[in-house]
KOLDRENKOL-343749 format. One record per residue (C-alpha): chain; x, y, z. Coordinates in steps of 0.5 Angstrom, whole numbers, plus 500, padded with zeros to 3 digits. Layout:
residues N
NODE c   x   y   z
NODE A   X   Y   Z
...
end
This chain:
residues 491
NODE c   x   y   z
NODE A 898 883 104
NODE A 902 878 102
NODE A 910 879 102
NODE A 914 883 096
NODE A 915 889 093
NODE A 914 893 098
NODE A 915 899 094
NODE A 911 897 089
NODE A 905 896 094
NODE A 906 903 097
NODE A 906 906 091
NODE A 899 903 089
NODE A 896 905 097
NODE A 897 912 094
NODE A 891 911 091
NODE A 885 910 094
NODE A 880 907 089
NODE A 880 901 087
NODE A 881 898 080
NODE A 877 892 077
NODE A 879 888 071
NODE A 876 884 066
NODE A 880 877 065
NODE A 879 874 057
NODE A 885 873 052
NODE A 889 878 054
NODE A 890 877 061
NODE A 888 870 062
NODE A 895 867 064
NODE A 900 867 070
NODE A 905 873 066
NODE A 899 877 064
NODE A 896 877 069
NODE A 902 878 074
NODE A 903 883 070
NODE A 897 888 071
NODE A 897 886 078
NODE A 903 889 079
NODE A 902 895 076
NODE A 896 896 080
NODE A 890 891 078
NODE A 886 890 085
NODE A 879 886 083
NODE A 880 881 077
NODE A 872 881 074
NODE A 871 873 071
NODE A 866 874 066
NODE A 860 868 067
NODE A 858 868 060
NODE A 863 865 057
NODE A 867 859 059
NODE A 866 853 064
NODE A 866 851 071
NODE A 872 847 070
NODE A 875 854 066
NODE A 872 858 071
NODE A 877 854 076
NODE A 883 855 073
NODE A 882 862 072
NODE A 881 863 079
NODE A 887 858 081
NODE A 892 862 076
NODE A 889 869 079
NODE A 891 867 087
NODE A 898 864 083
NODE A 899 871 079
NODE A 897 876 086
NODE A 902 871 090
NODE A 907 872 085
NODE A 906 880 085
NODE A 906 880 092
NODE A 899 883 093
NODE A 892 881 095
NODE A 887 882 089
NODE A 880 880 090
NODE A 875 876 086
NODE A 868 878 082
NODE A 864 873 080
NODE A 859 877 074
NODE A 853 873 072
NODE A 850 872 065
NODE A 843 873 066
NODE A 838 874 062
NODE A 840 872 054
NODE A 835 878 050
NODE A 839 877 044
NODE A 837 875 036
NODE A 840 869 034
NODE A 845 868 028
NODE A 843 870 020
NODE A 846 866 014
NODE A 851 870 013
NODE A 853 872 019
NODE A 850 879 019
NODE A 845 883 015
NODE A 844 891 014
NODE A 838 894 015
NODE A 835 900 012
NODE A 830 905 015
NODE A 822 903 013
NODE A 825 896 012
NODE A 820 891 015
NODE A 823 886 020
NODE A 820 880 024
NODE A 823 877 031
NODE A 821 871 030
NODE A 822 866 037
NODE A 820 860 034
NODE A 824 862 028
NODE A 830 856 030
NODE A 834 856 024
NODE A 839 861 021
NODE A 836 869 020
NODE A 836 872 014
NODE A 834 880 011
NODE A 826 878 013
NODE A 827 875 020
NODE A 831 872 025
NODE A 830 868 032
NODE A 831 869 039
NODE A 833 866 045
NODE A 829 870 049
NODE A 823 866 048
NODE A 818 871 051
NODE A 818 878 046
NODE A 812 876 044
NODE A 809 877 050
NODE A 813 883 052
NODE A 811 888 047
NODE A 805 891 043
NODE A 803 896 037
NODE A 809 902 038
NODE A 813 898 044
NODE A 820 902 041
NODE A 827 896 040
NODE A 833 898 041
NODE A 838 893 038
NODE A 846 892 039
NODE A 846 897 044
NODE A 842 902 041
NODE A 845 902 035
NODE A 839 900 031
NODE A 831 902 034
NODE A 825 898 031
NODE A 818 900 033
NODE A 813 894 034
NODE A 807 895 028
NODE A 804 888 031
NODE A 804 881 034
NODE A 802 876 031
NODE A 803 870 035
NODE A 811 868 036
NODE A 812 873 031
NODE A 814 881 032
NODE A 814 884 026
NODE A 817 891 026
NODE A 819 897 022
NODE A 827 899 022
NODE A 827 906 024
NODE A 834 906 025
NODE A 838 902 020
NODE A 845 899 020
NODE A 849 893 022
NODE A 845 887 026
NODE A 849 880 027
NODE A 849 874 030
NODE A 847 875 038
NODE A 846 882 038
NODE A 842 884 046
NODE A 836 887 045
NODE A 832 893 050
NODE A 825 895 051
NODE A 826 903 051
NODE A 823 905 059
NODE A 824 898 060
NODE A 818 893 062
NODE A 822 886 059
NODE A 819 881 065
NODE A 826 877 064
NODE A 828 874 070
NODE A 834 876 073
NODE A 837 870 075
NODE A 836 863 069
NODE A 838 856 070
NODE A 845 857 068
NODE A 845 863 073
NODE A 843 859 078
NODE A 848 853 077
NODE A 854 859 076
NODE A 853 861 084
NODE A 855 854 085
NODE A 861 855 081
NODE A 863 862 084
NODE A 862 859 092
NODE A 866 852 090
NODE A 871 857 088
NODE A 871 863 094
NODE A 869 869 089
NODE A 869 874 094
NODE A 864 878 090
NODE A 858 876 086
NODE A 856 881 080
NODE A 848 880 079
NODE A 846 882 071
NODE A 839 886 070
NODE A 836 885 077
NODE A 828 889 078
NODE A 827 888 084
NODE A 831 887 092
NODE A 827 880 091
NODE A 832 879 085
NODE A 838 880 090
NODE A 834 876 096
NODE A 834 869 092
NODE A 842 871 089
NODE A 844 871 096
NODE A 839 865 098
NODE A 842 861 093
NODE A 850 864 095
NODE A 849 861 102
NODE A 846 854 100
NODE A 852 853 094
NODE A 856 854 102
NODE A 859 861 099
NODE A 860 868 102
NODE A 861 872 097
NODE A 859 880 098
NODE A 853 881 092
NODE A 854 886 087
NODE A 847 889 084
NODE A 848 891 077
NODE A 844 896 076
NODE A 841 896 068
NODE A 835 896 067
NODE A 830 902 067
NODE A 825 898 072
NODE A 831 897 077
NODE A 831 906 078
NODE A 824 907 082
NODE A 826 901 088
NODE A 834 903 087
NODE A 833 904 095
NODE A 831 897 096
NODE A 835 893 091
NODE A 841 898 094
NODE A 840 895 101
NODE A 838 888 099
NODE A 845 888 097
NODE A 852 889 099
NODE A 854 894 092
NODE A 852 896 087
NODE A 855 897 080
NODE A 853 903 076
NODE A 852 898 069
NODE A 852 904 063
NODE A 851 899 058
NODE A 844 896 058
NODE A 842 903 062
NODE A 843 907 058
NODE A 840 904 052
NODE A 833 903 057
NODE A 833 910 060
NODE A 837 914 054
NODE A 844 916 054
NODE A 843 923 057
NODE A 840 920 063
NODE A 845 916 066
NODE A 850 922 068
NODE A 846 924 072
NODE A 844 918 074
NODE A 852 916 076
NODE A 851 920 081
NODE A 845 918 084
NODE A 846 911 085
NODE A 854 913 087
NODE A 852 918 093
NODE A 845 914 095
NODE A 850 908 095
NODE A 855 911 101
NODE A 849 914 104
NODE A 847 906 106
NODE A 854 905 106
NODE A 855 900 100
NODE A 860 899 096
NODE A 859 902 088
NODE A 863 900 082
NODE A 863 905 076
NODE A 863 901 070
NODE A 862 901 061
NODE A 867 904 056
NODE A 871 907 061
NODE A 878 907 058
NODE A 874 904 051
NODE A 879 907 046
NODE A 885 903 050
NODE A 883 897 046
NODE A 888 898 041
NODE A 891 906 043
NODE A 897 906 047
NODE A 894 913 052
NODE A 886 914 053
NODE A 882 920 048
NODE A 881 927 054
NODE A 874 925 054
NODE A 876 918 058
NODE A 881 922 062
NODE A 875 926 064
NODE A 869 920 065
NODE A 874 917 070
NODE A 876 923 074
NODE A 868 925 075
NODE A 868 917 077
NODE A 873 918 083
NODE A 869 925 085
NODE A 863 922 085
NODE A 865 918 090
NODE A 866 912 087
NODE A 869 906 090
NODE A 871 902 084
NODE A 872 904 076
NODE A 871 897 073
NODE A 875 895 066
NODE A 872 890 060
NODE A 874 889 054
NODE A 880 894 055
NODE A 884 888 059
NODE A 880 882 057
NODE A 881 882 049
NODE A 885 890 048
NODE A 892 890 046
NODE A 894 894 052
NODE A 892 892 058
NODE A 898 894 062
NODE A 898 901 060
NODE A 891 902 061
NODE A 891 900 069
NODE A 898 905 069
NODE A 893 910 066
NODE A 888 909 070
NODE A 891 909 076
NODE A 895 915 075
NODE A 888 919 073
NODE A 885 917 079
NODE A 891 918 083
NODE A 890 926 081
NODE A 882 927 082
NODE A 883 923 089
NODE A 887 930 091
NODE A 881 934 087
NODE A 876 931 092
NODE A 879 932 097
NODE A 878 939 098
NODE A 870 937 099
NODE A 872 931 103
NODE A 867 933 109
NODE A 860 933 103
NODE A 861 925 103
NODE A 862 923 110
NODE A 857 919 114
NODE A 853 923 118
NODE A 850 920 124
NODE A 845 922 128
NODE A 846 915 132
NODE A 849 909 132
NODE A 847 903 132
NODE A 853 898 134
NODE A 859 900 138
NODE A 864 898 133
NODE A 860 903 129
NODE A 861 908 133
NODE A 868 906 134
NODE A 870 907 127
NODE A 867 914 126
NODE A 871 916 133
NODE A 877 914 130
NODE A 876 918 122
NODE A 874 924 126
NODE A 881 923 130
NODE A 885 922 123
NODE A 881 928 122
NODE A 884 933 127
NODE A 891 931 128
NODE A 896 930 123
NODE A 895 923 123
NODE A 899 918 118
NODE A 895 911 118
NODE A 888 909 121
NODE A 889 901 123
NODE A 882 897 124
NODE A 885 890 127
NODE A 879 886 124
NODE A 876 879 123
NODE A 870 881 118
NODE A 872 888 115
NODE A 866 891 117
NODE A 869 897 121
NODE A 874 898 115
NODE A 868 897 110
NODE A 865 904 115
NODE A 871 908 115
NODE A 872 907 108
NODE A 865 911 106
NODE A 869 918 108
NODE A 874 920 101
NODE A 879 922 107
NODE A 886 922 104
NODE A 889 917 111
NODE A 890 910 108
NODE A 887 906 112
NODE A 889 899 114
NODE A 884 892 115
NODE A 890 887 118
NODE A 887 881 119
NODE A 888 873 119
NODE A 882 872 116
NODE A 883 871 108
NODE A 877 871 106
NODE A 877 879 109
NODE A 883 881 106
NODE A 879 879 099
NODE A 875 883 101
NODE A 877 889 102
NODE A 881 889 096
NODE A 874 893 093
NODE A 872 898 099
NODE A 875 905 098
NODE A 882 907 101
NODE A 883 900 105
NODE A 890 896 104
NODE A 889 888 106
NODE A 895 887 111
NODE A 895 880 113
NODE A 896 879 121
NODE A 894 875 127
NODE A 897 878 133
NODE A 900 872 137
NODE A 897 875 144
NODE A 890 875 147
NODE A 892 882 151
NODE A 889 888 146
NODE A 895 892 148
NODE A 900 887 146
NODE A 896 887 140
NODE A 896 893 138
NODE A 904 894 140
NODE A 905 888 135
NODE A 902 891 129
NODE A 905 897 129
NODE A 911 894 128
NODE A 908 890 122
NODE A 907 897 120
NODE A 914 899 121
NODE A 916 892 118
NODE A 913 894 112
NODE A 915 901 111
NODE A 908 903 111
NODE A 910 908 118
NODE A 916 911 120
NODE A 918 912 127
NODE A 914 918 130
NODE A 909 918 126
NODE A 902 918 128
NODE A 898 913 127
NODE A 890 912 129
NODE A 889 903 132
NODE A 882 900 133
NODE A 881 893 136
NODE A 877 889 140
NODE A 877 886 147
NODE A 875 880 144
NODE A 880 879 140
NODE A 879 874 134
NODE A 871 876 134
NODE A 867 879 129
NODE A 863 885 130
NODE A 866 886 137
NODE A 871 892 135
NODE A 870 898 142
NODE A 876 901 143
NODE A 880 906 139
NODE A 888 909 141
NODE A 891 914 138
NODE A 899 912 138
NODE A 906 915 136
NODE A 909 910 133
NODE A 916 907 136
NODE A 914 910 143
NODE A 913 903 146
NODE A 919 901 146
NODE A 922 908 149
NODE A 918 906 156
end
């Protein structure tokens, strides 16, 4: 944690799940942007699909001057356009369809639509589709069944009219669209998120762990390390989501594109699925789309809002996410207030049934694992006041993260690139710290008075330490203690 409010980020450390927000026109400069990182904004989301490299730069630059500003330590997801499988643009910006009305999709179409037919820039529709294929455009709103293919063109009947305009997102219903996950822009904007050290890298529509494999390949050769976020959109992702699951480092549970694919009654049910197969593997997860929708241009959620974000937290989640409501809304402060206090209040709820998601394992496979899961099972039988993982790759951290037990936990590290990263793991605060000894007991003595530094213990409060004997290596945490703080100085 860097310096500041230190009251501020205590208030904020109540909390345990983590707040994504979504840059745009009403969060891109130093004030806004401070501002919602005070009030509790722990991720900020860079949306690739609009801007340039040299854009994206800057936003990151302003973003580490507003948490410097805020006294806090926010992390950076880079979120990948993928696959454009949009309608082109109309002469009059729009048309309004009626049921029974013939349409054609047209990819070789490349002027502006019109009532009869419009373009494509998704090239291979004709491809992907045959007599009865269902179509569902911008966002489901508006449903095309094929009546035939006949060469580049789609022709289709309106079964569900309305308004289509320029550059609505079309879906197969069930899936089976055979666009690749990553495109040649996608591929040139991990070069962009490596120069500009994105701690999280978001996927759009990946089908297969193969997808994430080539993601992260690319990742490396661009030289970068950011943890990969799959976005999970599309129906054929569903049947291998175990794969794609370990092929990654996390999950976002995409609502938008999911439930156009596999119907709207299906994604709940799905949430948690993904979330609680997520924790088992223990990655990470992000619930996102519409959470606090209304917010766009209300100054409080509807009850419906209140409540979907609440089920986020029970359901386990890591992270609840915000798009358009801090990117373009009127009231993106208020929403972040919002937020937090809804999380706040059903992180008290879930407490109850904390034990139902804990990690359970028959055996362990590193020390560092078995280290972590000791020092949550002590937290758990004592009246324990902090849990502090001394870490230099925040993996033992990312493990205690996966219980919902109310015990704040604190990764203190000197590496920066840990501290972003924790900003997305349930329940961990980032403290920046390098111990001045190779001596672990010193060590340890000396983060408990940063701790009390900070105001994040009292003395006499019971605190749970893990570190390693190698002090400065990763993957090398093997020894755990429980400590009263402020004893040391008393022998």
């Amino acid at each position: 944690m860097q310096g500041g409010t230190l009251e501020t980020n205590k208030e904020i450390m109540l909390r345990r799940t983590k707040i994504v927000a979504t840059l745009g026109p009403a969060t891109n400069d130093l004030k806004s942007l401070t501002a919602i990182i005070r009030v509790g904004v722990d991720v900020v989301r860079m949306n690739f699909s609009h801007g340039t490299a040299a854009d994206h730069q800057k936003r990151a630059e302003i973003v580490r001057a507003a948490a410097a500003t805020a006294g806090r330590t926010v992390g950076i997801l880079a979120d990948l356009q993928g696959p454009k499988i949009r309608v082109r643009k109309f002469e009059n910006d729009k048309i309004i369809l009626k049921p029974g009305d013939s349409f054609i999709l047209d990819a070789a179409l490349e002027g502006l639509g019109n009532q009869q037919r419009v373009g494509l820039d998704y090239k291979e529709l004709p491809q992907d589709v045959e007599i009865g294929t269902v179509l569902l455009l911008n966002d489901g709103l508006l449903e095309f069944h094929v009546t035939g293919v006949k060469g580049t063109e789609v022709h289709c009947t309106v079964v569900r009219g309305g308004v289509l305009s320029n550059n609505k997102g079309i879906n197969r219903k069930g899936g089976g669209l055979t666009a690749p996950a990553l495109t040649d822009k996608d591929k040139e904007d991990i070069k962009t998120a490596a120069l500009i050290k994105a701690d999280f890298l978001a996927v759009s529509f990946p089908r297969s762990a193969a997808d994430m494999k080539l993601a992260r390949e690319l990742m490396h050769a661009a030289g970068g390390k950011s943890l990969l976020i799959a976005k999970i959109e599309r129906a054929e992702a569903i049947p291998v989501l175990g794969e794609i699951i370990e092929a990654s480092d996390g999950i976002m549970v995409a609502r938008g594109d999911l439930a156009v694919e596999v119907g709207d009654a299906a994604v709940p049910g799905l949430q948690k699925k993904m979330i609680k197969l997520a924790r088992a593997k223990n990655r990470l997860v992000i619930t996102a789309t519409q959470m606090m929708e209304s917010m766009i241009t209300a100054p409080i959620p509807t009850r419906a809002e209140v409540s979907d974000v609440a089920n986020a937290v029970l359901d386990g989640t890591d992270a609840v996410m915000l798009s358009a409501e801090t990117a373009v809304g009127d009231y993106p402060v208020e929403t972040i207030e919002s937020m937090a206090r809804i999380c706040l209040n059903a992180e008290e709820e879930s407490e109850e049934s904390a034990a139902d998601r804990r990690l359970e394992f028959n055996k362990f496979s590193r020390i560092d694992q078995s280290i972590a899961m000791s020092a949550l099972y002590a937290a758990s039988h004592f009246k324990v006041k902090a849990i502090v993982a001394l870490t230099q790759s925040g993996s033992t951290a990312l493990w205690m993260s996966r219980t919902s037990a109310a015990t704040p936990i604190f990764a203190m590290t000197p590496m920066e690139a840990t501290l972003s990263k924790v900003t997305l793991f349930s329940g961990v605060h980032p403290i920046a710290f390098e111990s001045t000894s190779d001596d672990h007991s010193v060590t340890l003595r000396q983060a408990e008075d940063e701790l009390l530094r900070l105001n994040m213990v009292q003395e006499g409060d019971l605190i749970v330490m893990t570190v390693g004997e190698a002090i400065g290596k990763a993957g090398h945490t093997n020894t755990m203690k429980i400590v009263r703080v402020g004893d040391h100085r008393k022998s």
